[in-house]
Backbone bond lengths (Angstrom), bond angles and torsions (degrees), N, CA, C in turn:
res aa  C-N    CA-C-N  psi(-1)  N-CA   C-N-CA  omega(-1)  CA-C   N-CA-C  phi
1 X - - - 1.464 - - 1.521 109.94 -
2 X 1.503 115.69 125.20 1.808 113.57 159.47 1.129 112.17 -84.29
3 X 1.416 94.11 115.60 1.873 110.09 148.77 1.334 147.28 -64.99
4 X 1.463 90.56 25.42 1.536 106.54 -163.47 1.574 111.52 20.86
5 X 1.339 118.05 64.51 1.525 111.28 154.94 1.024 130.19 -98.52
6 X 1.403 124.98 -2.83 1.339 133.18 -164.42 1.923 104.12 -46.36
7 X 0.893 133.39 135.78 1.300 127.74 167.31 0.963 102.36 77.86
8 X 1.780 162.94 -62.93 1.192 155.31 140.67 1.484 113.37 64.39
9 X 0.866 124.32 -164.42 1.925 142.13 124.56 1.599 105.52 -174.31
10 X 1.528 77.01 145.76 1.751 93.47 176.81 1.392 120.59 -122.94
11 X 1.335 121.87 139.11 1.237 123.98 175.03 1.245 116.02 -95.91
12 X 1.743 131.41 128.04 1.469 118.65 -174.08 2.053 97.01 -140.33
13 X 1.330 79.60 118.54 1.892 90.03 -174.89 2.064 98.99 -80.61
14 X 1.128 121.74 155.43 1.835 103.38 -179.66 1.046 109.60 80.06
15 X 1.679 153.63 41.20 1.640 121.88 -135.98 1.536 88.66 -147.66
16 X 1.498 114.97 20.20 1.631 115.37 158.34 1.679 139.16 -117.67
17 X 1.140 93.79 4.87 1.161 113.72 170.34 2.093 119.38 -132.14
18 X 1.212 97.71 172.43 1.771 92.58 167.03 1.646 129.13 29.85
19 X 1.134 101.31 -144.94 1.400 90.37 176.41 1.431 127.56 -64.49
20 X 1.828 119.85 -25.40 1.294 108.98 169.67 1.708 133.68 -50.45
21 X 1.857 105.71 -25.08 1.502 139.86 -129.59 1.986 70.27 -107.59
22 X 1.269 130.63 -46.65 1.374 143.99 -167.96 1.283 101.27 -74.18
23 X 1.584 123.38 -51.21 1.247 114.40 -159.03 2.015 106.63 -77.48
24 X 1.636 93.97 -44.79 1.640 89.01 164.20 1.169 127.04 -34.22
25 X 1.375 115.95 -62.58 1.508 120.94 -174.40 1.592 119.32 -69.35
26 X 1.306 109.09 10.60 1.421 107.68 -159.88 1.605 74.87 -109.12
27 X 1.202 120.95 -55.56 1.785 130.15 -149.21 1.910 67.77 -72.18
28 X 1.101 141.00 -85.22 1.539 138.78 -155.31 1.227 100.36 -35.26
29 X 1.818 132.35 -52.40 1.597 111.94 -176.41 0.980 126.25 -77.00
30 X 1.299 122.87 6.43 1.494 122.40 178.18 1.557 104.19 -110.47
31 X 1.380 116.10 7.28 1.321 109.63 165.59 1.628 126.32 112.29
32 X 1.152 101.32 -0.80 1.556 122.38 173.52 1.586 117.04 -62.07
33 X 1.747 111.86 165.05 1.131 87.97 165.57 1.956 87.22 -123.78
34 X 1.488 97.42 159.06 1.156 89.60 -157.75 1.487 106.28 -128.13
35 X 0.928 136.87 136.68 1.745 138.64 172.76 1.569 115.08 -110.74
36 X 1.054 115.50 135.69 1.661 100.77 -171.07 1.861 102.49 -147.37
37 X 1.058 108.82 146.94 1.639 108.98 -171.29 1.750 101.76 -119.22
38 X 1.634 102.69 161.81 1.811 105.05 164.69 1.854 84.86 -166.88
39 X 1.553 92.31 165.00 1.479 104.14 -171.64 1.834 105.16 -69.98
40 X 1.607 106.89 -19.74 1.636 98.41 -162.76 1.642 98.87 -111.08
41 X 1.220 95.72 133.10 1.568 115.29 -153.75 1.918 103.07 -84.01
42 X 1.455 105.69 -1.68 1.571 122.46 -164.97 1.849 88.70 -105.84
43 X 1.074 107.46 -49.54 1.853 115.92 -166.78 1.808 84.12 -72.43
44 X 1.094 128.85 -49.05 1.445 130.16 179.69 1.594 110.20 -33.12
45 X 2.066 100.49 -71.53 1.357 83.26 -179.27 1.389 124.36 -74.03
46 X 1.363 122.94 -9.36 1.331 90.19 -169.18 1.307 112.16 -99.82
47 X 1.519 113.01 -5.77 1.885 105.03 166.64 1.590 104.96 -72.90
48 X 1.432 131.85 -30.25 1.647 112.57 154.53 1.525 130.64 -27.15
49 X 1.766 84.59 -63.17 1.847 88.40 -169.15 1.885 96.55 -74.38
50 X 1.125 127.55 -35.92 1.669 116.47 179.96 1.276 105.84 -47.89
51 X 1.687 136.44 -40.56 1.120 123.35 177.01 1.301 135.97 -88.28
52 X 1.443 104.67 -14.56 1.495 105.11 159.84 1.444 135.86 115.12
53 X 1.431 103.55 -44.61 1.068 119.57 -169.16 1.960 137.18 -111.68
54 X 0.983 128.94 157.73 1.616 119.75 -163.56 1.383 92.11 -99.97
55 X 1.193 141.49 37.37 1.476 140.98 146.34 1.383 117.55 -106.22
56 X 1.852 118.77 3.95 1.134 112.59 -149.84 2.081 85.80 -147.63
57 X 1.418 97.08 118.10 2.214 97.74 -150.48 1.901 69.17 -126.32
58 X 1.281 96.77 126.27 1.772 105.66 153.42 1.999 107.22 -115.38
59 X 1.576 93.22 166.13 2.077 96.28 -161.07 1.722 57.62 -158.23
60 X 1.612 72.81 148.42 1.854 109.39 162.90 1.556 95.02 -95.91
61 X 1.312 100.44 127.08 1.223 105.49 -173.15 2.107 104.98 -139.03
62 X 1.051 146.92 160.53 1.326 135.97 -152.51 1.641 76.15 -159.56
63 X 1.706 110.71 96.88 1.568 90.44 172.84 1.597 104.18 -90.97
64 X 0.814 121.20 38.74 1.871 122.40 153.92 1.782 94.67 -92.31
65 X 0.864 149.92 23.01 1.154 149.51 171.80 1.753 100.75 -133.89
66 X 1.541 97.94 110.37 1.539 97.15 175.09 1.406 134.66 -86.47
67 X 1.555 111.41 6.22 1.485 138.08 -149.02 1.420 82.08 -117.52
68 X 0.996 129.73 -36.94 1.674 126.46 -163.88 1.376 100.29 -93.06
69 X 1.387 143.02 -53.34 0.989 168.92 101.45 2.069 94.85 38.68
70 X 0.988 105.11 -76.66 1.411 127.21 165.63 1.426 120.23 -19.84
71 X 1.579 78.53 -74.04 1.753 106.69 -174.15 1.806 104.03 -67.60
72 X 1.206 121.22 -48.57 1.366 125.48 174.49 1.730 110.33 -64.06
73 X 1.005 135.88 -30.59 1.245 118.34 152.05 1.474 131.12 -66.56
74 X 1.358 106.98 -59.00 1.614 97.44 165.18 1.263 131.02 -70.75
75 X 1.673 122.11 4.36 1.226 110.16 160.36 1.695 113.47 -77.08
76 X 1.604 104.78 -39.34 1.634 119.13 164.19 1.473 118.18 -23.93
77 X 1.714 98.90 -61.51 1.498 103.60 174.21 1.396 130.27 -35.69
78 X 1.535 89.12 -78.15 1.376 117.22 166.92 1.836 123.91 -33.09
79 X 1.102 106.25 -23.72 1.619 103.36 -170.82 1.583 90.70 -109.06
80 X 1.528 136.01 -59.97 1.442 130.06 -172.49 2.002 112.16 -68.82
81 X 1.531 98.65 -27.61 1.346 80.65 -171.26 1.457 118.21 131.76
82 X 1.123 108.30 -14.86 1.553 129.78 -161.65 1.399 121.37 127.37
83 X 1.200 130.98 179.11 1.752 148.08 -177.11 1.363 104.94 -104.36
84 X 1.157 127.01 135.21 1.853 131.59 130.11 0.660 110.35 -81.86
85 X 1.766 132.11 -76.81 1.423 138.91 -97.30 1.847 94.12 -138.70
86 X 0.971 148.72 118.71 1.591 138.79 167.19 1.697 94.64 -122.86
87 X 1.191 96.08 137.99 1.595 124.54 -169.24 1.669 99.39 -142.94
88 X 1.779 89.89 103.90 2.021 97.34 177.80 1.866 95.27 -104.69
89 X 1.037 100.47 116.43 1.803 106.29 -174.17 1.879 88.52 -124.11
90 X 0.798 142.70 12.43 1.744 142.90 -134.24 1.704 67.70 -100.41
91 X 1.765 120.24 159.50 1.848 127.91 149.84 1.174 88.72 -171.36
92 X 1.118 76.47 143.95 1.712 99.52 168.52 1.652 99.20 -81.35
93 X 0.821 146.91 -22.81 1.655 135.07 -174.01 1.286 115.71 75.56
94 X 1.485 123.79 4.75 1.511 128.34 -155.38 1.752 101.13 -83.78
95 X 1.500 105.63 91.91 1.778 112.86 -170.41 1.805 99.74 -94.67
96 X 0.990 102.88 -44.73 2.095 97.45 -174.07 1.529 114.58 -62.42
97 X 1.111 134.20 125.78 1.424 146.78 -132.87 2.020 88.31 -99.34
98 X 1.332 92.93 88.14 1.583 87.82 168.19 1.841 106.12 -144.71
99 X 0.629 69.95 -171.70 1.905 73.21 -170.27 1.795 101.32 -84.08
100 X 1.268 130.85 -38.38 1.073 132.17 -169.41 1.894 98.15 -70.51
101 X 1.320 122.52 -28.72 1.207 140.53 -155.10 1.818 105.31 -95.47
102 X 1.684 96.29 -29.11 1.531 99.30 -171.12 1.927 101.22 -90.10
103 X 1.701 120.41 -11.39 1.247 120.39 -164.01 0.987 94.59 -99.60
104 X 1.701 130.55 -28.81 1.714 133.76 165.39 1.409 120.52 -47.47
105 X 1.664 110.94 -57.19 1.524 116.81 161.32 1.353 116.73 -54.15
106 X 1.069 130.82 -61.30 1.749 127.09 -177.80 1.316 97.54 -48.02
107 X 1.076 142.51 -44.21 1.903 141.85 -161.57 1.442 116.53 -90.59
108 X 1.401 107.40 -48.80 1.266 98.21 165.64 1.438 146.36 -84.87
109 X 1.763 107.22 -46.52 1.114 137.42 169.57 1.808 113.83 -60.39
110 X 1.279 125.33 -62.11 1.351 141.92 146.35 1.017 131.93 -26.99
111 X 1.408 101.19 -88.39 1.655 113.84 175.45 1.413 113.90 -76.66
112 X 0.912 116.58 -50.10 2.170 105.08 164.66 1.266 107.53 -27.73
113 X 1.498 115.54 -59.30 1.682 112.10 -152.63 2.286 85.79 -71.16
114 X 1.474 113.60 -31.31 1.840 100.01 -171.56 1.190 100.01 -62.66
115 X 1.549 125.74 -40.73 1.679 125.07 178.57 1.353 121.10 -43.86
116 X 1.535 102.75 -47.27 1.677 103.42 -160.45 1.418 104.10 -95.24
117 X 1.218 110.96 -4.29 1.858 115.96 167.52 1.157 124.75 -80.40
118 X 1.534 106.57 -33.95 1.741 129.53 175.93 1.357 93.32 -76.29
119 X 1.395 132.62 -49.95 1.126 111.32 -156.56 1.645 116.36 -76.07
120 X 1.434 113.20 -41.59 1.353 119.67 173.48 1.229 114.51 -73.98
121 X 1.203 131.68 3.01 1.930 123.65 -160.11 1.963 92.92 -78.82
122 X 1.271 119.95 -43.28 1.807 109.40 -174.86 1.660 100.24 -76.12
123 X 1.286 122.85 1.88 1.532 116.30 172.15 1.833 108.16 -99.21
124 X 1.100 106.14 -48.81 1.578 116.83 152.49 1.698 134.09 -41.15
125 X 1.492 106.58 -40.96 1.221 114.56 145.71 1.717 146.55 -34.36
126 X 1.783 90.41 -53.89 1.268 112.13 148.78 1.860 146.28 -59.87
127 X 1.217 87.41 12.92 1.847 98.66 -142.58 1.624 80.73 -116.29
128 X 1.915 92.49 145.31 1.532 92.13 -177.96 1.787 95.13 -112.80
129 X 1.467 124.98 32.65 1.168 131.09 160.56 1.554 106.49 -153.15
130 X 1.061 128.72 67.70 1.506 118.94 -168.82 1.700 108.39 -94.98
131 X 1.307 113.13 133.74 1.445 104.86 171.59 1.153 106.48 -145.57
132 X 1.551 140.22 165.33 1.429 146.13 -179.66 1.724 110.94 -123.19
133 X 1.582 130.85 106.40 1.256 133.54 -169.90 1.676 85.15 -101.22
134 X 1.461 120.93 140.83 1.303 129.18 123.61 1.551 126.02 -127.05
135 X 1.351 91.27 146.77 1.993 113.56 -167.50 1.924 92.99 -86.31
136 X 1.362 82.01 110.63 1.865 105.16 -175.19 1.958 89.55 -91.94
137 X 1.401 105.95 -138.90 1.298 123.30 176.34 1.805 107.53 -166.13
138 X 1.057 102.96 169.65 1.582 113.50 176.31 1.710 90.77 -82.69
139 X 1.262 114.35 -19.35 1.754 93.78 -166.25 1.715 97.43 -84.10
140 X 1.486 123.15 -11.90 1.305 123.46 154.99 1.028 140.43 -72.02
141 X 1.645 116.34 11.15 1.531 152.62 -168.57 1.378 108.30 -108.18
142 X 1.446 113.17 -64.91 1.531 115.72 -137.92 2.010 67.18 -148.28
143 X 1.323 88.40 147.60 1.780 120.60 155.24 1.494 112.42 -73.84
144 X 1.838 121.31 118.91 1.154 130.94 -169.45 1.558 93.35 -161.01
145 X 1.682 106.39 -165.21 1.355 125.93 -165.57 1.619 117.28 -55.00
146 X 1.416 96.21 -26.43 1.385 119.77 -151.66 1.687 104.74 -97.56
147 X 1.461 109.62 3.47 1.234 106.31 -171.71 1.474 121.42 -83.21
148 X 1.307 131.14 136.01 1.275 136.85 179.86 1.656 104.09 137.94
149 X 0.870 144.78 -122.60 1.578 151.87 173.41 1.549 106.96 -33.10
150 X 1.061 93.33 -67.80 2.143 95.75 -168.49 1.433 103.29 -89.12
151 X 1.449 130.83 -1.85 1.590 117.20 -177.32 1.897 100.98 -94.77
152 X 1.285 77.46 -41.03 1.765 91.15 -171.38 1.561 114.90 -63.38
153 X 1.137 104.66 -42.71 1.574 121.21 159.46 1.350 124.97 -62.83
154 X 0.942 126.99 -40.72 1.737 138.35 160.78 1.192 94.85 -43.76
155 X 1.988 124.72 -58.99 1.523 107.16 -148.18 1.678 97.70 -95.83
156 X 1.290 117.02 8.99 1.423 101.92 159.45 1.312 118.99 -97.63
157 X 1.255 135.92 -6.85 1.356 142.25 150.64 1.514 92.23 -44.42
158 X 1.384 120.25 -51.71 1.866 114.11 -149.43 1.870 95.88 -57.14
159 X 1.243 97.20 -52.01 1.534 126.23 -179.12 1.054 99.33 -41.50
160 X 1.379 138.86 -81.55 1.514 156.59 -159.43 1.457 108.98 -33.40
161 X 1.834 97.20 -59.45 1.649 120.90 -170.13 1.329 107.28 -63.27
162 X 1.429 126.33 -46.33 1.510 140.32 -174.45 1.104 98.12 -59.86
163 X 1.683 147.08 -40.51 1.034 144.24 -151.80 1.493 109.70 -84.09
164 X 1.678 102.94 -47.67 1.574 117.77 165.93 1.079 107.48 -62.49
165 X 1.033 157.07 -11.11 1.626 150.77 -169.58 1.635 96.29 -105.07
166 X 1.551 127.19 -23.66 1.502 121.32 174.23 1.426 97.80 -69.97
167 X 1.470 120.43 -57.94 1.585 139.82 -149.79 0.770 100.30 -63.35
168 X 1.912 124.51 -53.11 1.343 123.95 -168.64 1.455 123.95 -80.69
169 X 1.028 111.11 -21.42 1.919 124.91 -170.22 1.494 101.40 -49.59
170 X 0.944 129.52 -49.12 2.010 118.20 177.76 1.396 103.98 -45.90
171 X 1.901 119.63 -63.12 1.246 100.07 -179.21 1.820 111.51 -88.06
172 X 1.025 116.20 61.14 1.247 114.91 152.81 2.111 121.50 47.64
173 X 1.449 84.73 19.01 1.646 77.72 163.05 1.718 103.26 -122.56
174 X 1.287 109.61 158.16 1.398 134.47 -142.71 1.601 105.13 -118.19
175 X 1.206 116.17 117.99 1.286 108.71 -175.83 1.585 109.69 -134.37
176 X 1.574 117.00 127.24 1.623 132.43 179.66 0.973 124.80 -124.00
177 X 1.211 122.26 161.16 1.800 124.16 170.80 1.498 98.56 -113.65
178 X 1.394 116.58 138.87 1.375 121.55 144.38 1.303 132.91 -103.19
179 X 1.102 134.24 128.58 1.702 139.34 -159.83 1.336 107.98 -110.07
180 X 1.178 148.19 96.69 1.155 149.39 146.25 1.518 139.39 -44.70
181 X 1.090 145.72 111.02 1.414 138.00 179.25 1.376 106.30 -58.04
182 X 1.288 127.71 -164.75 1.361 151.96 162.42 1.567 98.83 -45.12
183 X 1.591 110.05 114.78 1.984 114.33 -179.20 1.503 83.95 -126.57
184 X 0.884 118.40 151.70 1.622 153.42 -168.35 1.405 117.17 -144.76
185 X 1.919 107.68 98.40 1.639 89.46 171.36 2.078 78.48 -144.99
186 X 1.095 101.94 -174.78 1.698 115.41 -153.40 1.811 86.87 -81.36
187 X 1.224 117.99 141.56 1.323 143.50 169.87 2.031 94.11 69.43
188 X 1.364 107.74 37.26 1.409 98.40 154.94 1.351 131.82 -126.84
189 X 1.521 130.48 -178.37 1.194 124.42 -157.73 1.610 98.38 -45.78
190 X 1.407 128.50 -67.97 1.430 135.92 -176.78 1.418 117.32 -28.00
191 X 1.546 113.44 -33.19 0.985 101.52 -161.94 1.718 108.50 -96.07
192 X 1.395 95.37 -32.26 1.536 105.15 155.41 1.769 122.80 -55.30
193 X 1.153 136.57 -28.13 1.231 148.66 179.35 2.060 94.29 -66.52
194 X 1.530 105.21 -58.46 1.238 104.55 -153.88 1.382 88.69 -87.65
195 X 1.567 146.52 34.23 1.350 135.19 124.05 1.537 128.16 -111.58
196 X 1.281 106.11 -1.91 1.345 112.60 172.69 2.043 114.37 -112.44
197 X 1.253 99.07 -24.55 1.682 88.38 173.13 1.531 82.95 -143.41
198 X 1.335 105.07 100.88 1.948 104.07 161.79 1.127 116.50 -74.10
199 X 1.191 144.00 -27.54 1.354 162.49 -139.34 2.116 91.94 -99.10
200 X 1.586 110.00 -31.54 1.711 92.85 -168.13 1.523 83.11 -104.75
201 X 1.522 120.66 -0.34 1.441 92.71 179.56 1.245 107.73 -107.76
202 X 1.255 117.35 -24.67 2.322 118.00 166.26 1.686 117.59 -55.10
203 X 2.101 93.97 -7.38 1.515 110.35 -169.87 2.142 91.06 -99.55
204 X 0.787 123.50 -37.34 1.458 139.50 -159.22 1.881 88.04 -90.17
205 X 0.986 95.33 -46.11 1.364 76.88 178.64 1.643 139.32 -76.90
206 X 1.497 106.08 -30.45 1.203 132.92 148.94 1.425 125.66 -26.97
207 X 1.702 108.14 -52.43 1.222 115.42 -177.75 1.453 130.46 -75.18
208 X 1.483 98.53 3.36 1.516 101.26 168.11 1.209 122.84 -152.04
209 X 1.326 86.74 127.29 1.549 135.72 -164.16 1.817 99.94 -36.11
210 X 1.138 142.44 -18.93 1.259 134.21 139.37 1.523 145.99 -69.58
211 X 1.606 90.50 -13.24 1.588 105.79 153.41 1.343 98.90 70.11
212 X 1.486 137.10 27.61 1.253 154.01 126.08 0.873 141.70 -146.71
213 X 1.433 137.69 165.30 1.704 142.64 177.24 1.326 122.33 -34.77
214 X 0.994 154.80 -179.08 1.154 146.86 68.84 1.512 135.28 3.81
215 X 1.276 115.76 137.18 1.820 108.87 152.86 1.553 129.71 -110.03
216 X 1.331 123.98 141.08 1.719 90.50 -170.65 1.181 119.15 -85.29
217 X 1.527 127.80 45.20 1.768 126.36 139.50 1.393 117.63 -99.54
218 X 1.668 117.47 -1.01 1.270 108.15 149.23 1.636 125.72 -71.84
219 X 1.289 103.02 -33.23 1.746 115.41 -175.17 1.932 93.32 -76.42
220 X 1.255 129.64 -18.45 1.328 105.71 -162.93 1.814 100.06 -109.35
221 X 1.532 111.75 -21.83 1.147 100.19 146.81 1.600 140.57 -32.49
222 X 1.284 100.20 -63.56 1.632 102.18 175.21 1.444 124.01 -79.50
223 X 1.494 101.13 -13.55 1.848 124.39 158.53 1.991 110.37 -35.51
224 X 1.702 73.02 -55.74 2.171 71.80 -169.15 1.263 93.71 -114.44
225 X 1.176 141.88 12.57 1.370 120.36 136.11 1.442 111.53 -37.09
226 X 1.309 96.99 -87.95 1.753 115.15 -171.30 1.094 108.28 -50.21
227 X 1.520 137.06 -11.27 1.337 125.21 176.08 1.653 124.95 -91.42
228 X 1.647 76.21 -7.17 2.135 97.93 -159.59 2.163 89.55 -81.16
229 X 1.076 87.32 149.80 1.570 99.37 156.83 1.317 124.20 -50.00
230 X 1.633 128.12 -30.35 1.226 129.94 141.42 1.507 128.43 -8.06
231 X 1.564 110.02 -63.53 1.175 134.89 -170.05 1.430 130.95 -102.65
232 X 2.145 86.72 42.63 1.610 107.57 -163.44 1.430 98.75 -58.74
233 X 1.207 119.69 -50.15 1.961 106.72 -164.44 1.014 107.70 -75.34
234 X 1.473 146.15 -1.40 1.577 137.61 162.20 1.071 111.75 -63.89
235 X 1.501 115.48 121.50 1.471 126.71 159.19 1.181 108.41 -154.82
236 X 1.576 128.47 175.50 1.140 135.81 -158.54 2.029 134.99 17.07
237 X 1.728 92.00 33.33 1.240 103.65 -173.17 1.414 101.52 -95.40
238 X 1.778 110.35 169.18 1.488 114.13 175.03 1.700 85.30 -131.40
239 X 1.397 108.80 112.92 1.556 103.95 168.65 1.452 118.11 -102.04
240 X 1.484 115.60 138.31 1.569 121.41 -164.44 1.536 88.92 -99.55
241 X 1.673 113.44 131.58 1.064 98.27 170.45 1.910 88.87 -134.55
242 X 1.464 103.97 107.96 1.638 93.74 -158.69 1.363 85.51 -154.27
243 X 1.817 141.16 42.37 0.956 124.76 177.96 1.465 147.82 51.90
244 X 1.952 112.87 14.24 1.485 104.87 -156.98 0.995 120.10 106.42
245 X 1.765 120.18 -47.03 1.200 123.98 178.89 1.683 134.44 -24.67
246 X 1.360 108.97 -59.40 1.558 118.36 -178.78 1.662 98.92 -87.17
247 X 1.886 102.19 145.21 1.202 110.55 -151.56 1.811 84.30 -108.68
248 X 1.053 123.01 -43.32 1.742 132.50 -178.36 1.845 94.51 -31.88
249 X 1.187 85.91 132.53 1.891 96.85 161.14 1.576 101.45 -94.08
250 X 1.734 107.58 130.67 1.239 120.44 176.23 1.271 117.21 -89.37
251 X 1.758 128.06 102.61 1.181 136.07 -170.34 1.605 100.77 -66.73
């Protein structure tokens, strides 16, 4: 299938590791041009040079900083041409219920994704496919381990996106959440879980009915689906892509 991306551009906040590191390369093989940010300026270059290519620009970028945030989009602009596609995948991961953990989620997870929406929405404007993806979680779905800081925060992302997808629908840009189950790839949270508490991950794993993880090129698959022009009538959806996992029927 073409996704009509050829020429495109995508914005991807998170975009050196895991699923962010997946979704880049996914929007790059189908022809995009792609810009992608992370706070560590070392993981920056070298998920650049791993991917290869001069359609595809990484920036240390700290979206708890809304000034930078700013500047990294309109420099984006400025060099591809304009925006389509904005993809906020950026979390802090902050799951243990403490106050230092609940101001990480509001700033990063939250307010990153209001930064990088504000900042691209008059470049999006311009766009003759514009859409806005953010990477929610199943723990922003359904009540689990994860609840308190990062669940509660997940499901106001869900909230946030739905709201832009009312606001925005006259001018025709498209806004979704994608929710992921349990993704598993080497130096991530999962994999850290299943050497430091085996016991919640022989429990995590159990719970779904496929009797394994995820990878994040399954989650970034349906990433630029829904972001591609393909997936013009999607809007204001939350898609679970978690194997079965969540038991709630989604009205």
């Amino acid at each position: 299938m073409d996704l009509q991306l050829n020429g495109l551009t995508a914005i991807v906040t998170g975009g050196t590791k895991g699923i962010g590191r997946a979704i880049v390369e996914t929007f790059a093989a189908e022809g995009a041009n792609v810009a992608f940010c992370a706070r560590n300026a070392d993981d920056v270059a070298s998920a650049q040079q791993a991917v290869g290519r001069d359609t595809v620009v990484g920036t240390q970028v700290d979206v708890g900083d809304g000034g930078a945030v700013a500047r990294w989009v309109s420099d984006t602009a400025t060099r591809f041409g304009g925006i389509d596609m904005v993809v906020s995948n950026v979390s802090a991961l902050a799951i243990p219920d403490t106050e230092e953990n609940w101001e990480a989620s509001l700033n990063v997870d939250l307010m990153g994704s209001v930064r990088l929406v504000k900042a691209a929405l008059p470049h999006l404007e311009h766009s003759t496919a514009p859409s806005i993806t953010a990477i929610s979680s199943v723990s922003g779905r359904e009540v689990d381990f994860a609840s308190g800081p990062y669940g509660t925060v997940k499901s106001a992302i869900i909230a946030y996106m739905a709201g832009l997808a009312f606001q925005l629908a006259e001018q025709g840009i498209r806004a979704n959440t994608v929710s992921p189950g349990n993704t598993y790839h080497r130096g991530g949270v999962w994999e850290q879980i299943e050497q430091g508490n085996p016991e919640l991950f022989s429990m995590a794993m159990g719970l779904n009915p496929t009797h394994r993880m995820g990878t994040p090129q399954e989650i970034a698959d349906t990433v630029v689906f829904v972001a591609s022009p393909k997936s013009s009538r999607t809007t204001g959806a939350n898609i679970l892509v978690d194997g079965g996992l969540t038991r709630g029927i989604q009205f």
